[in-house]
Backbone as CSV, one residue per row, in Angstrom:
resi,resn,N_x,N_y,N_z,CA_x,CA_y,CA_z,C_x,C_y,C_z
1,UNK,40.439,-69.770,4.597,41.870,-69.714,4.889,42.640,-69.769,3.565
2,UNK,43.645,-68.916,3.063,44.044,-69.169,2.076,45.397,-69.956,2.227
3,UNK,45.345,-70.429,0.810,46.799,-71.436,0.609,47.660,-70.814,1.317
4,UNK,48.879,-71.640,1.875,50.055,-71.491,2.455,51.267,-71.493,1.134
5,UNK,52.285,-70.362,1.165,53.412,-70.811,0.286,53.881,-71.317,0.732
6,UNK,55.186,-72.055,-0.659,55.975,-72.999,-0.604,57.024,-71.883,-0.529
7,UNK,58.263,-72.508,0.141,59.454,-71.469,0.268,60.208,-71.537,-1.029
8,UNK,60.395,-70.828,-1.807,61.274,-70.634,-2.976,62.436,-71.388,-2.606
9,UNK,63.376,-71.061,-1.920,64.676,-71.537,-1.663,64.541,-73.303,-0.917
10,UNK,63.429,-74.018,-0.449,63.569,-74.951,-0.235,62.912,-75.843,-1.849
11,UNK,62.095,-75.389,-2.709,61.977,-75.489,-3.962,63.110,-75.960,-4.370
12,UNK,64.123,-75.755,-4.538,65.329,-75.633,-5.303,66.421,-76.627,-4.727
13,UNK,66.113,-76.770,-3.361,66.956,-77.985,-2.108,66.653,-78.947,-1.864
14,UNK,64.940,-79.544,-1.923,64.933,-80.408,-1.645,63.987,-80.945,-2.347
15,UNK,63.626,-82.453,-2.428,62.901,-83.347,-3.619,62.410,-84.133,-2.824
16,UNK,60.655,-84.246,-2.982,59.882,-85.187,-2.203,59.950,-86.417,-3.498
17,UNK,59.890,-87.415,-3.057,60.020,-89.101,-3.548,58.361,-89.314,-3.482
18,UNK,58.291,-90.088,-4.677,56.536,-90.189,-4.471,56.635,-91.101,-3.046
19,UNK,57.318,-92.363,-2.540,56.892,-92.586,-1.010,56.679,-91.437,-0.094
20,UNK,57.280,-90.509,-0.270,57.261,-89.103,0.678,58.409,-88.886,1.235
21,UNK,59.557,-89.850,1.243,60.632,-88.962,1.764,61.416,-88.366,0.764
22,UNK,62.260,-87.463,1.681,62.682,-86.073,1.164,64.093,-86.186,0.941
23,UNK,64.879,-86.012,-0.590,66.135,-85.913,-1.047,66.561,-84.586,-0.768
24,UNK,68.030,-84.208,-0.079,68.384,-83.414,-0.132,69.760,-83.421,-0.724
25,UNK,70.800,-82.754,-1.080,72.307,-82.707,-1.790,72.862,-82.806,-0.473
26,UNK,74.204,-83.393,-0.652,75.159,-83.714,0.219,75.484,-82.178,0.869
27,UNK,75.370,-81.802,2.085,76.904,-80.852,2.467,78.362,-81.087,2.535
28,UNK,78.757,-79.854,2.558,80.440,-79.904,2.766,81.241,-80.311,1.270
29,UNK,80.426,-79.910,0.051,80.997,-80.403,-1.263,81.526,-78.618,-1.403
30,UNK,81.202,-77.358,-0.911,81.436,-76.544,-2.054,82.965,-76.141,-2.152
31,UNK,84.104,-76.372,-0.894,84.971,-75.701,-1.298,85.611,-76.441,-0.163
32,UNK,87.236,-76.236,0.285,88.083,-76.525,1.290,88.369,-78.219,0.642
33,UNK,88.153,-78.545,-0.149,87.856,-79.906,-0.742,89.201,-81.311,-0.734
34,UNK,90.220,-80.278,-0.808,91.229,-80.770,-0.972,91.551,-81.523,0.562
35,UNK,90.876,-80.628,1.569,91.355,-81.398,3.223,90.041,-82.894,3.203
36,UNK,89.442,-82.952,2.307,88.401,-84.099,2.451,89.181,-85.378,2.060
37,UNK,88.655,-86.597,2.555,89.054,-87.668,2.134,88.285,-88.377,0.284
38,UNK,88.952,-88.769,-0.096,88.424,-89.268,-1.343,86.954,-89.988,-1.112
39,UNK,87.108,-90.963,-0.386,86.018,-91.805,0.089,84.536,-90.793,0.172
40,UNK,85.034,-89.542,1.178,84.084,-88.740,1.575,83.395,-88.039,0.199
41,UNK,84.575,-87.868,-0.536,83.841,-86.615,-1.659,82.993,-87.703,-2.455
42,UNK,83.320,-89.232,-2.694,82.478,-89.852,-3.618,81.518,-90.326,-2.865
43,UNK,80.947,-90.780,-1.459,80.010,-90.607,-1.694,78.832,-89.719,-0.819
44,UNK,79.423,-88.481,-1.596,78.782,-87.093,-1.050,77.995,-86.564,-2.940
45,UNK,78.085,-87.753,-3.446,78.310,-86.755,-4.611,76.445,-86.899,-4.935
46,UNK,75.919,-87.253,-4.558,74.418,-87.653,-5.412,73.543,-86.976,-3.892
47,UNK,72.329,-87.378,-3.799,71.460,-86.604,-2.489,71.592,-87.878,-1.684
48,UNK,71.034,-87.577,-0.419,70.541,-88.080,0.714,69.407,-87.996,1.264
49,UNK,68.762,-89.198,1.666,67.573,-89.140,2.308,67.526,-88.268,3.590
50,UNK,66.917,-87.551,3.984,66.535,-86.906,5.215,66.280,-87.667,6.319
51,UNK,66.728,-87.535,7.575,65.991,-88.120,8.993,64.632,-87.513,9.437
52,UNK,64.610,-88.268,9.547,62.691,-88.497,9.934,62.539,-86.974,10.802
53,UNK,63.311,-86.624,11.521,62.835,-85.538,12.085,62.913,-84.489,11.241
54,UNK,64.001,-84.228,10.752,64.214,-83.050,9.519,63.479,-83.273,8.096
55,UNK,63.058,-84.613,8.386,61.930,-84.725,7.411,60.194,-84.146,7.368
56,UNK,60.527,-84.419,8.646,58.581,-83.744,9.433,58.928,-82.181,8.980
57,UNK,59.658,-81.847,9.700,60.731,-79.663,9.468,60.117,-79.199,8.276
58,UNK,60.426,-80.009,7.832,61.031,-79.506,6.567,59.148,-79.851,5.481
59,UNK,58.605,-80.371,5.879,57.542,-80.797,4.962,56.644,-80.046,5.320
60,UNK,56.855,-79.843,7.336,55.266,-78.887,7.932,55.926,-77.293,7.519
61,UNK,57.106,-76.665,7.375,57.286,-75.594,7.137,57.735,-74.999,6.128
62,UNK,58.255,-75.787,4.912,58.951,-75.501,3.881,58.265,-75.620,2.568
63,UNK,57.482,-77.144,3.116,56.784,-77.700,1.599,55.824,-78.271,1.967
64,UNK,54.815,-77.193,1.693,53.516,-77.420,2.883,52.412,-78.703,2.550
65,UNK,52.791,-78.309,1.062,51.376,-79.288,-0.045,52.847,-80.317,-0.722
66,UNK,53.522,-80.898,0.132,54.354,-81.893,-0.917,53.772,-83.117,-0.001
């Protein structure tokens, strides 16, 4: 059976943690910014851990060997 790829574009989105969960960047930062609350934009500004379900998603189909 040969290796499975890794998806290029999830390469670039998301960051496995040596425990194994998965950093992703905030949404809702790229634009319309001005209707956001202050509170919201600071702390949107660094990644977020993933939920356990979009964490399984994302590891069995995206990032096969992370």
């Amino acid at each position: 059976m040969p290796k499975m790829k890794t998806k290029s574009a999830a390469k670039k989105r998301f960051k496995v943690t040596s425990s194994g969960k998965v950093l992703a960047p905030v949404a809702f930062k790229r634009h319309n910014l001005r209707k956001r609350p202050q509170k919201m934009k600071r702390s949107a500004r660094g990644t977020v851990a993933l939920t356990h379900g979009e964490e399984v998603r994302v590891k069995r189909f995206f990032l096969p060997y992370a």
